[in-house]
C-alpha positions as CSV (number, residue, x, y, z in Angstrom):
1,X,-0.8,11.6,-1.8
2,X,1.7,13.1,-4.3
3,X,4.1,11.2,-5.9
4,X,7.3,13.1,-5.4
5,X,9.7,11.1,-7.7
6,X,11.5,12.7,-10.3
7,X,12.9,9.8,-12.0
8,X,13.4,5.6,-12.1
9,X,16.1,3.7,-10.4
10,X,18.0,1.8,-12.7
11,X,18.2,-2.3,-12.4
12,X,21.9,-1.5,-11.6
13,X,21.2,0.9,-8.7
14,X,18.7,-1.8,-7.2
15,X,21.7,-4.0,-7.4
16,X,23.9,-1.6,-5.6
17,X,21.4,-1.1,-2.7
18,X,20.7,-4.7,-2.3
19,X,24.0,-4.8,-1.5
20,X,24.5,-2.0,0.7
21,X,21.6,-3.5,2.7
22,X,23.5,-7.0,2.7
23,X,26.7,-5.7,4.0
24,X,24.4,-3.9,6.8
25,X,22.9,-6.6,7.8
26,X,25.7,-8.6,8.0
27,X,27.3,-5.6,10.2
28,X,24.8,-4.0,12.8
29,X,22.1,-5.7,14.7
30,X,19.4,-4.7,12.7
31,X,16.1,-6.6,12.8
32,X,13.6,-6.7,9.6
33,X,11.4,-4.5,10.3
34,X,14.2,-1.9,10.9
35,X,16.0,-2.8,7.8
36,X,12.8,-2.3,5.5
37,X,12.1,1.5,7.0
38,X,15.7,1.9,6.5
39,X,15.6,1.0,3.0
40,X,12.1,3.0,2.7
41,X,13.3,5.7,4.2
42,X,16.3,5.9,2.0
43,X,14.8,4.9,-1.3
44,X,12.1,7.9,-1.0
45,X,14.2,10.4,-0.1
46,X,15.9,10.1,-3.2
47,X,19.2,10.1,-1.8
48,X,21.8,8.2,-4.8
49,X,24.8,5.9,-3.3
């Protein structure tokens, strides 16, 4: 499979989206599972917050 990123994520944009994810969860019924291919989904589609 080809490895389609073009660049790193920075420690501070991990930070950000750990966030993001927390204030999710703590705001739509979302189980696990769902969370992590949400946070797959968003992380490899390169999409910046």
């Amino acid at each position: 499979m080809e490895n389609r990123c073009s660049r790193v994520v920075t420690f501070e944009e991990l930070v950000k989206f750990k966030a993001y994810l927390v204030v999710l969860k703590d705001n739509v019924a979302i189980s696990k599972i769902e969370m992590e291919a949400a946070s797959s989904l968003i992380l490899l589609s390169g999409n910046t917050m």
